[in-house]
C-alpha positions in Angstrom: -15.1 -1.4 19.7 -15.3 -5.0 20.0 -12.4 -5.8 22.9 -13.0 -7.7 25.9 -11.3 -8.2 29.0 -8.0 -10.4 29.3 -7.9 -13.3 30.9 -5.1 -14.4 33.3 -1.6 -15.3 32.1 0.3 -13.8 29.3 -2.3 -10.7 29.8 1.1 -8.8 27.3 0.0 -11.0 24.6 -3.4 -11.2 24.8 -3.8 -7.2 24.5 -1.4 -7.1 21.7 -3.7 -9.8 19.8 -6.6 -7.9 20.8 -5.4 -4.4 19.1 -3.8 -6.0 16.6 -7.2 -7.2 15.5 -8.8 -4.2 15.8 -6.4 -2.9 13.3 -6.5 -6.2 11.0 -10.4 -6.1 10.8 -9.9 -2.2 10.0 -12.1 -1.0 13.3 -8.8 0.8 13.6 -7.9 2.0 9.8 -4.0 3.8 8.9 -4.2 7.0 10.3 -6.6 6.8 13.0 -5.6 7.6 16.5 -6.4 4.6 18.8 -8.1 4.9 22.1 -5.9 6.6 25.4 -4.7 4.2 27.5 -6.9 4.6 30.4 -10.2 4.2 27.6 -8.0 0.8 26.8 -7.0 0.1 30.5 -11.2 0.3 31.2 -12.2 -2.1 28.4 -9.7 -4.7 28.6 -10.1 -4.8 32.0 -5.7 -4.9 32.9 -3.6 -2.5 34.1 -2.2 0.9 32.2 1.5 -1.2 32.2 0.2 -3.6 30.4 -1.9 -1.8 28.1 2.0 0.6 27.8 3.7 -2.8 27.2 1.5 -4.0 24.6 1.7 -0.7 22.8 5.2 -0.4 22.6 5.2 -3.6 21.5 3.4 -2.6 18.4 4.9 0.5 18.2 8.2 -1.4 17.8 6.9 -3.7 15.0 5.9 -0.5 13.0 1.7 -0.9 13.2 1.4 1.9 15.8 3.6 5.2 16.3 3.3 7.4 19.2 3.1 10.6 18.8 4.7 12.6 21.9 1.6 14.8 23.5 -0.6 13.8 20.7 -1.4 10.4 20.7 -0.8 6.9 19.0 -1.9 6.1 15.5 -2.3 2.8 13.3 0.7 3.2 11.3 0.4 0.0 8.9 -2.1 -3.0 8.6 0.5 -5.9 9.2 3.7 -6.3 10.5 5.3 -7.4 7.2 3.6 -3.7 6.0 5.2 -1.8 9.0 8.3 -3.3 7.4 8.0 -2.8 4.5 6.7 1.1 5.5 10.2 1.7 7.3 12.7 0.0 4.4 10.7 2.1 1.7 11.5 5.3 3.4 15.1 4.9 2.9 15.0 3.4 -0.4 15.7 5.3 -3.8 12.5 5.4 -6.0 14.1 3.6 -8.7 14.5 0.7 -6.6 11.4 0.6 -5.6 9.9 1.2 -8.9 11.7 -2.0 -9.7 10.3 -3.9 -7.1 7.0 -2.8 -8.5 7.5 -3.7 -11.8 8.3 -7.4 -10.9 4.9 -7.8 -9.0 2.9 -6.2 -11.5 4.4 -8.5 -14.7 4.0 -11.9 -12.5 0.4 -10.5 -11.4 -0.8 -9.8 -15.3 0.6 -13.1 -16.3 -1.6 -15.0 -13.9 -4.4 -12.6 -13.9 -4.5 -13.7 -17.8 -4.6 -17.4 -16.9 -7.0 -16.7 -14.0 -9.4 -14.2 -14.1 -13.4 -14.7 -14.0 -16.1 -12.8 -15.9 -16.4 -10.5 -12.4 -12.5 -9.7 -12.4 -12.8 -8.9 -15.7 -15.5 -6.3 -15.2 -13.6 -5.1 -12.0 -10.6 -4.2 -14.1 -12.8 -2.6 -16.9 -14.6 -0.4 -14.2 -11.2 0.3 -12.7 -9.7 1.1 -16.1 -12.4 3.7 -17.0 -11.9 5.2 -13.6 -8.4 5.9 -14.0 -8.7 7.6 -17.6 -11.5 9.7 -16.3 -9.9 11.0 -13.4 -6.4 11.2 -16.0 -9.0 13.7 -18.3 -10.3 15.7 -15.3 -6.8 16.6 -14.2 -7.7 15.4 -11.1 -4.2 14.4 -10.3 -4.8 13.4 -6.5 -8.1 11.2 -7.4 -6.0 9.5 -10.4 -3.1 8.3 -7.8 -6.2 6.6 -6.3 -7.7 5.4 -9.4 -4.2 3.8 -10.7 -3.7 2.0 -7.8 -7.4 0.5 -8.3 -6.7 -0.6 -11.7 -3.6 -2.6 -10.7 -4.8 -3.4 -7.6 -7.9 -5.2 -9.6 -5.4 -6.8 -11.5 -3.4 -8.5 -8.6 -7.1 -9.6 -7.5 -7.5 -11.7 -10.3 -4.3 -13.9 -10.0 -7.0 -15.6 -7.1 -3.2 -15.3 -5.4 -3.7 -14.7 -1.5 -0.3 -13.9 -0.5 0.6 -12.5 -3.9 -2.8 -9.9 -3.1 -1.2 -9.3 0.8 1.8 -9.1 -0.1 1.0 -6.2 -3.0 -1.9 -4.7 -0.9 1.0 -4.4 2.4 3.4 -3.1 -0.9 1.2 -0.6 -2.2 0.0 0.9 1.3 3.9 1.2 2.1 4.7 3.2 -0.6 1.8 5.6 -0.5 2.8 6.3 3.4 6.6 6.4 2.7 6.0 9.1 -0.5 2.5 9.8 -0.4 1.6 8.5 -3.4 4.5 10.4 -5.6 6.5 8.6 -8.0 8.9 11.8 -8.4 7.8 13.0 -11.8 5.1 15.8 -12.7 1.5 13.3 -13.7 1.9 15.1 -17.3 5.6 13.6 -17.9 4.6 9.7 -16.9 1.3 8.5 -18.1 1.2 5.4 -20.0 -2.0 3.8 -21.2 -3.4 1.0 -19.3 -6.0 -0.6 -21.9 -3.2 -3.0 -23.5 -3.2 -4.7 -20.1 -6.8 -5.2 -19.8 -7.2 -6.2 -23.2 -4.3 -8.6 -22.8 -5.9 -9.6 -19.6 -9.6 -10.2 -20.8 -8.0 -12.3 -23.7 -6.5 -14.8 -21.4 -3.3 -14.0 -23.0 -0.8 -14.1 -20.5 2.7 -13.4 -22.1 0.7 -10.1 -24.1 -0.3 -9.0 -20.8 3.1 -9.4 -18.8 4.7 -7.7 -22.2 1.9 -4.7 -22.1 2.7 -4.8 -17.9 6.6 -4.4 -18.5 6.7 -1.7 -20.8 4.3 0.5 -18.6 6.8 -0.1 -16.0 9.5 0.3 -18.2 8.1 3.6 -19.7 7.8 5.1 -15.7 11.1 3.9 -14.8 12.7 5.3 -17.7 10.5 9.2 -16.6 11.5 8.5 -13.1 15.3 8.5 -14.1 15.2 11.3 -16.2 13.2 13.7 -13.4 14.5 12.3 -10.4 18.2 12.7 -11.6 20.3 13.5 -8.3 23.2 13.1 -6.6 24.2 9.7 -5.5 22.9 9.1 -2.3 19.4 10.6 -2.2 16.9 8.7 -1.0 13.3 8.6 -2.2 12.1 10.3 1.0 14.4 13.0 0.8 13.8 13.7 -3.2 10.0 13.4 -3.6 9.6 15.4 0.2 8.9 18.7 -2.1 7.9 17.0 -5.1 3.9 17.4 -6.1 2.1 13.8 -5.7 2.3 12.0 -9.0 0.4 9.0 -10.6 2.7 5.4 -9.8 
């Protein structure tokens, strides 16, 4: 670990800056259980209130959740991702798929316009990744493999807060629905090479066009399989649903 002891005044904040980093650099990655408050007492070198305090405090911004006789565990990267974590839980899956599909268009268009010779070959590397894991049937590794690809795509815009704000997005979703888009894999995959075509062509409107009907096309799957009565959250419908490619 890289803490340090506190210094005087405001000893709250300074520990909540100092986990919070620890968690921001990714010393402390989603899903790991963070030190026990004595081990964190020890090394900041203030008392187990304050070390409590500053807990709760990140507990209540949704980057840490404690687990009763268990432990507490990095939740989210960012408090915009906590957030976003906690409004994505209640949220139907159609919304969300909407949501989606407006950062995905924008993020094509500009990766169009934007991207180098090295983004190019990011999103070609990505690309072959996700139809190889598609072909093995490995439906867990292809959730992982799509995200890549569009992931690589957001890269490219050379968009900071458009890249945070899809990375925070995209770890949300996976922790609010593990990764499930409420469909079988079989029923929803669309072909991805039209984008990085579109993309490596430096033609924008082609690739926010090839970007929208991909969307589209899992929207449209996502209605038909997810059709329920009014009221159902995503949470509660894709709980027993097997994970699915997004």
């Amino acid at each position: 670990m890289t803490l340090r002891a506190a210094r005087r005044s405001s000893l709250v904040e300074q520990v909540i800056d100092q986990l919070r980093g620890e968690i921001t650099a990714g010393n402390w990655p989603v899903g790991a259980k963070i030190p026990p408050e004595p081990v964190l007492s020890e090394s900041l070198g203030v008392g187990r209130n304050t070390v409590r305090e500053a807990v709760r405090a990140l507990t209540h911004v949704g980057l840490l959740e404690c687990l009763q006789g268990d432990g507490t565990y990095v939740r989210a990267t960012s408090e915009l991702s906590g957030a976003v974590r906690r409004r994505l839980a209640t949220a139907e899956i159609i919304e969300i798929l909407e949501v989606r599909r407006g950062l995905e268009v924008e993020a094509a268009r500009l990766a169009a316009a934007r991207r180098t010779p090295e983004d190019v070959a990011a999103i070609g590397a990505a690309l072959a990744e996700r139809d190889a894991t598609w072909a093995a049937g490995a439906h867990a590794e292809f959730i992982e493999a799509d995200l890549a690809f569009h992931t690589a795509v957001v890269e490219a815009t050379h968009n900071g807060v458009l890249t945070e704000l899809y990375r925070d997005f995209s770890a949300a979703l996976r922790a609010s629905i593990g990764g499930a888009a409420g469909f079988a894999p079989e029923q929803a995959d669309v072909p991805h090479g039209p984008i990085a075509a579109a993309i490596e062509a430096g033609d924008a409107e082609a690739a926010a066009r090839a970007t929208h009907i991909c969307l589209d096309e899992i929207l449209r799957s996502t209605e038909t399989a997810t059709a329920a009565p009014a009221g159902t959250t995503a949470a509660s419908e894709i709980s027993a649903a097997p994970d699915a490619p997004s």
